[in-house]
C-alpha positions as a Markdown table, in Angstrom:
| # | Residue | x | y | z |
|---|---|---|---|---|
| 1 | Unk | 135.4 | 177.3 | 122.4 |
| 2 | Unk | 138.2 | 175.1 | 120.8 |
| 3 | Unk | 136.7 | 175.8 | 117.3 |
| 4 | Unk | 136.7 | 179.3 | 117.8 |
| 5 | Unk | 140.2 | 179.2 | 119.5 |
| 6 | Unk | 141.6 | 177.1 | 116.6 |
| 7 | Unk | 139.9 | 179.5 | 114.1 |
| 8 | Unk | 142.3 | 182.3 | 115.4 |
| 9 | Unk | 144.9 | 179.9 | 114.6 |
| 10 | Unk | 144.1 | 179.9 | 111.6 |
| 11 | Unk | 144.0 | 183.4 | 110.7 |
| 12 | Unk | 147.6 | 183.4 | 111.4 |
| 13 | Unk | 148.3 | 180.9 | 109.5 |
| 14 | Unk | 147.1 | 182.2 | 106.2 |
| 15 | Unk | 148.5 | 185.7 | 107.2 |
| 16 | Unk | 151.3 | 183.4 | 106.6 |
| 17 | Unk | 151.0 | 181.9 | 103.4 |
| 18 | Unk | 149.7 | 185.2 | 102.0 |
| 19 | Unk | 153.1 | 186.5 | 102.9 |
| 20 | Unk | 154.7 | 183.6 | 101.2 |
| 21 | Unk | 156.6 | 184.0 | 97.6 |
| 22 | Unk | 157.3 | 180.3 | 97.4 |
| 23 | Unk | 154.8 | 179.3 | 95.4 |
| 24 | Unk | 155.0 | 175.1 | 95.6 |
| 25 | Unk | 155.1 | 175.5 | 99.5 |
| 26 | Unk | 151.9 | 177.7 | 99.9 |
| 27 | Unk | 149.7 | 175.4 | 97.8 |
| 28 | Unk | 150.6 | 172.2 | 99.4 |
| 29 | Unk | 150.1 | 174.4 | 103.1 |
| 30 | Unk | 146.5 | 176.0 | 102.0 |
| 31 | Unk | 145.3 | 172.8 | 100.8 |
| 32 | Unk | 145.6 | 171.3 | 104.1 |
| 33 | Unk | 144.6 | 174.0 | 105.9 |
| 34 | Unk | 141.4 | 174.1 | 103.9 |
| 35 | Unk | 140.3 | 171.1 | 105.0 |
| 36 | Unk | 141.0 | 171.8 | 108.4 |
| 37 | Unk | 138.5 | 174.8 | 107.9 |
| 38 | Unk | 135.9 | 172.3 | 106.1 |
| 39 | Unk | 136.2 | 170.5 | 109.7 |
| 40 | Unk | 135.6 | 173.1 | 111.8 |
| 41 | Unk | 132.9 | 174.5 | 110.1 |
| 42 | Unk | 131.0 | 171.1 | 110.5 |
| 43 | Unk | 131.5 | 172.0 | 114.1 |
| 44 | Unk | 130.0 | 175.4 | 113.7 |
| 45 | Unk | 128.1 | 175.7 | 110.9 |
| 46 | Unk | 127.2 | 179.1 | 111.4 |
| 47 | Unk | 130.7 | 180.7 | 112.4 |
| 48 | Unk | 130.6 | 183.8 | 110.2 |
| 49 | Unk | 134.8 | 183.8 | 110.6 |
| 50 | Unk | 135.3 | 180.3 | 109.7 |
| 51 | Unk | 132.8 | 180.9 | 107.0 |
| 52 | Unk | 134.9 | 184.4 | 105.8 |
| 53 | Unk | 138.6 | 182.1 | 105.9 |
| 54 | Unk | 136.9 | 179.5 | 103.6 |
| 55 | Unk | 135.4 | 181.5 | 101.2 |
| 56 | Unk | 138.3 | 183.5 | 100.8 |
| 57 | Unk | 140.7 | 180.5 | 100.9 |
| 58 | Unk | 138.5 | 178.4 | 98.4 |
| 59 | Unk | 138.8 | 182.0 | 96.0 |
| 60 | Unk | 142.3 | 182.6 | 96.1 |
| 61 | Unk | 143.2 | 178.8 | 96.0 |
| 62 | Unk | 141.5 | 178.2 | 92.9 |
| 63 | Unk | 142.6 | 181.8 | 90.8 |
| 64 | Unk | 146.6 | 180.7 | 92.5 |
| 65 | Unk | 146.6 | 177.0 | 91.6 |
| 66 | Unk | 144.1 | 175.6 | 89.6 |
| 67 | Unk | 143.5 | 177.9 | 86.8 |
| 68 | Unk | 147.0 | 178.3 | 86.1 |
| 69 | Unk | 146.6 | 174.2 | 85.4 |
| 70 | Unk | 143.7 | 174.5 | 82.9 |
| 71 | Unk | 141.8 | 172.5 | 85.3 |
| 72 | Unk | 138.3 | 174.5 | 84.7 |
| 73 | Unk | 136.4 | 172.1 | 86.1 |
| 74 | Unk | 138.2 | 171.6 | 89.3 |
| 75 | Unk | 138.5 | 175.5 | 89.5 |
| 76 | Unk | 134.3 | 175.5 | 89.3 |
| 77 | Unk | 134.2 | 173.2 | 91.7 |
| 78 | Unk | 136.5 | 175.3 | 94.6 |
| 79 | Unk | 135.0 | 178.9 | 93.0 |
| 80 | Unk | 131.6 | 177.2 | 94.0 |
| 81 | Unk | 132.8 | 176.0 | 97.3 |
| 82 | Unk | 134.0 | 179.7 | 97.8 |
| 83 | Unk | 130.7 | 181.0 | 96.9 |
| 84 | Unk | 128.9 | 179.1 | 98.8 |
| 85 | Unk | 130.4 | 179.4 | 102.2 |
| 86 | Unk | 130.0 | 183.0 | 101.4 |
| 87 | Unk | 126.8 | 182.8 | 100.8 |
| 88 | Unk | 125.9 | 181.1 | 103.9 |
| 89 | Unk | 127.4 | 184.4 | 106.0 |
| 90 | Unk | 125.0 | 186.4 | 103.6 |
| 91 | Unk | 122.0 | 184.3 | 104.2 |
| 92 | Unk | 121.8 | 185.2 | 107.7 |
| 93 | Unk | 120.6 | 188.1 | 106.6 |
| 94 | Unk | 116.8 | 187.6 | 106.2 |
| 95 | Unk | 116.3 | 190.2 | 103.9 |
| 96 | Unk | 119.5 | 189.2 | 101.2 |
| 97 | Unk | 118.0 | 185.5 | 101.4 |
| 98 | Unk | 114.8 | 186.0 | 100.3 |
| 99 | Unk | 115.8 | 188.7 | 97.6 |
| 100 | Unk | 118.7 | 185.8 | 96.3 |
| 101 | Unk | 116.0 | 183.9 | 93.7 |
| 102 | Unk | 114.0 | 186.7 | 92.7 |
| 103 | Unk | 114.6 | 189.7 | 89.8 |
| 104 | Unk | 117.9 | 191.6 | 90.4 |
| 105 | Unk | 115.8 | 195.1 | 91.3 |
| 106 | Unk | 114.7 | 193.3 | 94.6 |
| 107 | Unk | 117.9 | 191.8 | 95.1 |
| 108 | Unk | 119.8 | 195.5 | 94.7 |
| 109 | Unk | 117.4 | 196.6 | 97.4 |
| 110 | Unk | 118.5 | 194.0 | 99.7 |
| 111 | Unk | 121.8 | 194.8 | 99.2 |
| 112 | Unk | 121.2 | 198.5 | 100.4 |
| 113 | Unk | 120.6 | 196.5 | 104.0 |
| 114 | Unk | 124.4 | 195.8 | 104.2 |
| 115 | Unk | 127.2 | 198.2 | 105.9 |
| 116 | Unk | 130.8 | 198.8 | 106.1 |
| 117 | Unk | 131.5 | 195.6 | 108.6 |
| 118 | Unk | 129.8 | 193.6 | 105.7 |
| 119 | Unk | 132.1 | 194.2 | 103.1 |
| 120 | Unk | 134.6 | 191.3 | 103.4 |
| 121 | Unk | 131.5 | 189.0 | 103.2 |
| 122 | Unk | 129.9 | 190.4 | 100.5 |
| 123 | Unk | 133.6 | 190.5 | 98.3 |
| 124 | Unk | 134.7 | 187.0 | 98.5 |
| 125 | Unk | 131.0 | 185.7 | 98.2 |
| 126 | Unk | 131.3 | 187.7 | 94.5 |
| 127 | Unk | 135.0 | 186.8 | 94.0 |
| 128 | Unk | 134.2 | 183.3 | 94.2 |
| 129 | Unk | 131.0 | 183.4 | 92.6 |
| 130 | Unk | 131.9 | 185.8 | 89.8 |
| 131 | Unk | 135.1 | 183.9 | 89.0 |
| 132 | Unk | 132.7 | 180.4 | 88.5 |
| 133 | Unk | 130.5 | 182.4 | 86.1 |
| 134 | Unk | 133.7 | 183.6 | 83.9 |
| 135 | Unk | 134.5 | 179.5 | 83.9 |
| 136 | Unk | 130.6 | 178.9 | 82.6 |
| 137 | Unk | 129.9 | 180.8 | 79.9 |
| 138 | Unk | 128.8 | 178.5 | 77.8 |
| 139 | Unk | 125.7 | 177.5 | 80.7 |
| 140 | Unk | 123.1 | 180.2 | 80.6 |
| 141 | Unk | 121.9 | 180.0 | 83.6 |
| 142 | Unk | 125.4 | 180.5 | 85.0 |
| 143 | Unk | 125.7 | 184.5 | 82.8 |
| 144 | Unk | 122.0 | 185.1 | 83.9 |
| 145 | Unk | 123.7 | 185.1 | 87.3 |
| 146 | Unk | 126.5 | 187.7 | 86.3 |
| 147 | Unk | 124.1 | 190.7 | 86.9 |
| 148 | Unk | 123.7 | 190.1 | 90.9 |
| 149 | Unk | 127.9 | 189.7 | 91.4 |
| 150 | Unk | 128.2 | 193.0 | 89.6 |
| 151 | Unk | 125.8 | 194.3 | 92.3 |
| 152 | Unk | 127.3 | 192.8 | 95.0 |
| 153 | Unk | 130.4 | 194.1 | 93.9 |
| 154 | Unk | 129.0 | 197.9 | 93.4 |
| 155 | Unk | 127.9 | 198.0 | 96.4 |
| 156 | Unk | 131.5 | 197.0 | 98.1 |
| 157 | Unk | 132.6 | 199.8 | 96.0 |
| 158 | Unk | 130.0 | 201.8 | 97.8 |
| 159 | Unk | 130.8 | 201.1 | 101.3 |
| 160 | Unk | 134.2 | 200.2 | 100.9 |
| 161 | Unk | 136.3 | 200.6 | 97.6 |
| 162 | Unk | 139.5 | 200.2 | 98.7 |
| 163 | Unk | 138.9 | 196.9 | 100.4 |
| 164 | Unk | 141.4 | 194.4 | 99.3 |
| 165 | Unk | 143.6 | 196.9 | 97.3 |
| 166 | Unk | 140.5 | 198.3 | 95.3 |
| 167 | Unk | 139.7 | 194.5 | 94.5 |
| 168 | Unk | 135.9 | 195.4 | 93.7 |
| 169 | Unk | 137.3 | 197.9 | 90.8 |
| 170 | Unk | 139.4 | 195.0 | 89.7 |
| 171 | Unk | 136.9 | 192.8 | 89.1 |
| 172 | Unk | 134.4 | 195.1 | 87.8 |
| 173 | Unk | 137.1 | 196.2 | 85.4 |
| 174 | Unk | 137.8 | 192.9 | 84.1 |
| 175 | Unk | 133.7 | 192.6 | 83.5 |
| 176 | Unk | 133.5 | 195.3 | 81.6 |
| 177 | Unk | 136.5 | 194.5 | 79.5 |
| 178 | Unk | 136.4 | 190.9 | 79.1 |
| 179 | Unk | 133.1 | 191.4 | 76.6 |
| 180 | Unk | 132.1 | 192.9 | 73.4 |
| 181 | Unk | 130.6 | 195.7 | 73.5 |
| 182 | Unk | 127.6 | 193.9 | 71.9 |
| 183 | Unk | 127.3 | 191.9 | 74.9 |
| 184 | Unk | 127.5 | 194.6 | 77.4 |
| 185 | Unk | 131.3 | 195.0 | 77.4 |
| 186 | Unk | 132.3 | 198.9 | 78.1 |
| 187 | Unk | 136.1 | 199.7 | 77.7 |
| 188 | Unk | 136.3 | 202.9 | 78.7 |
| 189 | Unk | 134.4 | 202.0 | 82.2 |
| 190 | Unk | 136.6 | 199.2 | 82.6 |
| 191 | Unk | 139.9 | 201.1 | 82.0 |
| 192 | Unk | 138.6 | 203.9 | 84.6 |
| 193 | Unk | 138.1 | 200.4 | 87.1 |
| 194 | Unk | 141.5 | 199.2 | 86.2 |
| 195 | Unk | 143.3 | 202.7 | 87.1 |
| 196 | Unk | 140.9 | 203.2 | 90.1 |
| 197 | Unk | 142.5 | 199.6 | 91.6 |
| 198 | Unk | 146.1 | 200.6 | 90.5 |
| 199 | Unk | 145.5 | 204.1 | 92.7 |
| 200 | Unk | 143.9 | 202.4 | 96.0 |
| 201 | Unk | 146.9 | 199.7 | 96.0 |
| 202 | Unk | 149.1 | 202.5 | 95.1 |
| 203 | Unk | 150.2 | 199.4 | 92.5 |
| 204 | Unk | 151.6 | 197.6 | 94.8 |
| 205 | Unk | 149.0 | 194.8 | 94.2 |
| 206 | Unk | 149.9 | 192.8 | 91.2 |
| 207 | Unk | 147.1 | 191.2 | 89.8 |
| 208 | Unk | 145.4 | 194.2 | 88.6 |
| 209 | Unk | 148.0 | 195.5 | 86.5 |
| 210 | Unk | 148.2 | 191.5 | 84.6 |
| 211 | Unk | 144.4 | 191.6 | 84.3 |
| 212 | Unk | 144.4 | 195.5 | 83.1 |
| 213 | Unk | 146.6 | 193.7 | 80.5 |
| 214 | Unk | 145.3 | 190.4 | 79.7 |
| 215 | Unk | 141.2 | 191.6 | 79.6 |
| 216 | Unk | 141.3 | 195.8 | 78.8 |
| 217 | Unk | 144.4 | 195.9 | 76.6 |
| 218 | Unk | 143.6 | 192.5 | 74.5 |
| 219 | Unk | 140.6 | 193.6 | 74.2 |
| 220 | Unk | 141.3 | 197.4 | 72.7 |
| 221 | Unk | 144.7 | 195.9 | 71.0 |
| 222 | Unk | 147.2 | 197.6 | 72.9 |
| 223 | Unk | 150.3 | 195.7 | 72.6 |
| 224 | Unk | 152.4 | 198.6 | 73.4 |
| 225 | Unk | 150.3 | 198.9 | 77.1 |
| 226 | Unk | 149.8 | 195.0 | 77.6 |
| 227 | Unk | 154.0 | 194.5 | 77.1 |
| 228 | Unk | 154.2 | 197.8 | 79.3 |
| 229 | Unk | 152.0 | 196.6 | 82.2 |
| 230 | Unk | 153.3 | 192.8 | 82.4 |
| 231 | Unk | 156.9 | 194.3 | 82.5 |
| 232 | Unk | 156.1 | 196.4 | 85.0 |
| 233 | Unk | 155.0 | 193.8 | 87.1 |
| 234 | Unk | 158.0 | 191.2 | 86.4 |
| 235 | Unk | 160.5 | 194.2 | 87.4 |
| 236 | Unk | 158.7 | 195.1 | 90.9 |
| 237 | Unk | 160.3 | 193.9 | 93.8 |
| 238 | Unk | 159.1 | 191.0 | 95.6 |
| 239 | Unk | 158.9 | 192.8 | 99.0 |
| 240 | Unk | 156.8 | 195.8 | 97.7 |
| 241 | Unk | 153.6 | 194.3 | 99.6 |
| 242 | Unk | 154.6 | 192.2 | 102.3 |
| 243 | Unk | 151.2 | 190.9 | 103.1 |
| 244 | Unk | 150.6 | 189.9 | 99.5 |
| 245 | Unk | 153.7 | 188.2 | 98.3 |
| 246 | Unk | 151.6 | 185.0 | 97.6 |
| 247 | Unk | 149.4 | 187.2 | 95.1 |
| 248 | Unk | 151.9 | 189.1 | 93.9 |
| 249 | Unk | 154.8 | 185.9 | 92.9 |
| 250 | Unk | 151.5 | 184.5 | 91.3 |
| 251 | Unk | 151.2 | 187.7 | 89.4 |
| 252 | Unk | 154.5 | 187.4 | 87.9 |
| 253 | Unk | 154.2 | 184.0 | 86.9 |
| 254 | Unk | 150.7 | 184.7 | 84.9 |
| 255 | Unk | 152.6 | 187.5 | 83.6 |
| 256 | Unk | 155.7 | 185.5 | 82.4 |
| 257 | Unk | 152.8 | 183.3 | 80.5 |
| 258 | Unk | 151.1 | 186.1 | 78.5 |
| 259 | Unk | 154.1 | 187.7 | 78.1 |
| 260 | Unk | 155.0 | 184.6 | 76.2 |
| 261 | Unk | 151.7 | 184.3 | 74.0 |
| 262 | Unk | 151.9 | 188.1 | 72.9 |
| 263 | Unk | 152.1 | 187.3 | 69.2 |
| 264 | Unk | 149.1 | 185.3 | 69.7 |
| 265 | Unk | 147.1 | 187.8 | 71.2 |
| 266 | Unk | 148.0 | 190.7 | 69.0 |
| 267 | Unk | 146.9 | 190.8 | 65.3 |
C-alpha cells in the first residue's frame, strides 16, 4: 500500500518536470526520481504503473540528456533500461511473451491481442527500444530487431494515433526517413508520418517538427524546409504546450544545434 501510494506521488512529480522549461533543474530532479522508481519496483515487481513511469522516464531521460552529450553508450544503456521495464508490462501478456523470440508474422498476431488501455505500454516499450536500435546499427542483431518496434508502433497507430501528440507517426516517420531507400527507407511515407504528428499535436509538440527536419529534410536535401521547420520551432512560445515544456525547451536547444551545422548537412 505505501508503494502504490508513493507511486501516485510520483506521477505528480513528473507531471512536474514535464511542465518544466529549465532544463539543468529537470535532469538533476528526474535522475533522482528514477531511482526512486528503480526502488519501488523492487518492492513490486509487477506494478504495471511503476513499470509505465520507468519506462517512460528511462525514454525521455535518455533522448533529453544523454544524447544531446554524445554519450551513445550511456544512452543504450537507459534506452534498454526503458525497454525493458516496458517489456516486463507486455510480458504479462501470455500470448505477446511467447510470440517476442519467434518470426515477426507470429509476433504481429500477438499484437492484434492488445486494445486501446494498452497503448501507453506498448509506445514507450518501442520508444525505448526503437531509440536503442537507431544507437546500434552497426550490431546486427540489434536492426534484425527494428521490424517488431515498427509493429509495435503500427499497431499504436491503430488503436490510438494520437497518443502522445501523434508520437507513433513520429517515430515511424523518422524510420522511414532516416534510411536509403536501398535499405528500406521511404520518403514519401515518412513525410505523410511527419505531417500526420504535426496535425494530431496541432504542432504544438516540438520534437516532431526538429526530427521532420533533421531525418526527412536531410535526407531529400531540403535546406529551404529544414531552416523553415527549426525556425519555426525557435520562434514558438514556450507556453504553447503547458504539459510539454520539458520536451518542447529540449526541442529548441536540438534545434539551435542543427541549425548551427546547416552547411554541413546541405551539399
Amino acid at each position: 500500500m505505501i508503494i502504490r501510494s508513493t507511486g501516485g506521488i510520483l506521477d505528480n512529480s513528473l507531471k512536474a518536470l514535464y511542465e518544466e522549461n529549465d532544463l539543468q533543474l529537470a535532469k538533476q530532479a528526474i535522475a533522482s526520481d528514477l531511482k526512486l522508481l528503480d526502488g519501488l519496483i523492487k518492492g513490486d515487481p509487477e506494478n504495471r504503473h511503476l513499470l509505465l513511469l520507468a519506462s517512460q522516464g528511462y525514454a525521455s531521460y535518455a533522448l533529453a540528456f544523454v544524447d544531446e552529450e554524445q554519450n551513445p553508450e550511456r544512452a543504450k544503456n537507459f534506452y534498454r533500461r526503458g525497454q525493458n521495464y516496458g517489456l516486463r508490462i507486455l510480458n504479462q501478456k501470455k500470448s505477446f511473451r511467447q510470440a517476442l523470440g519467434r518470426d515477426l508474422e507470429l509476433f504481429r498476431q500477438a499484437l492484434r491481442d492488445f486494445s486501446r488501455k494498452d497503448v501507453p505500454a506498448l509506445f514507450w516499450t518501442a520508444n525505448a527500444w526503437g531509440n536503442w536500435i537507431n544507437l546500434s546499427k552497426t550490431e546486427p542483431q540489434a536492426l534484425a530487431e527494428l521490424p517488431k518496434v515498427t509493429a509495435i508502433m503500427q499497431r499504436v497507430v491503430e488503436l490510438d494515433e494520437g497518443f502522445f501528440y501523434g508520437g507513433a507517426h513520429l517515430f515511424l516517420g523518422t524510420v522511414l526517413a532516416s534510411r536509403s531507400r536501398l535499405l528500406g527507407g521511404d520518403p514519401e511515407k515518412a513525410q505523410y508520418h511527419f505531417q500526420r504528428a504535426i496535425k494530431l499535436s496541432k504542432g504544438r509538440f516540438l520534437l516532431t517538427k526538429v526530427f521532420y527536419a533533421k531525418y526527412y529534410a536531410v535526407q531529400v536535401q531540403n535546406r529551404k524546409l529544414f531552416e523553415n521547420l527549426l525556425k519555426q520551432v525557435l520562434q514558438t512560445p514556450d507556453n504553447i504546450l503547458p504539459e510539454q515544456r520539458l520536451a518542447n525547451a529540449v526541442a529548441k536547444r536540438k534545434a539551435a544545434v542543427l541549425l548551427q551545422k546547416i552547411d554541413d548537412l546541405f551539399l
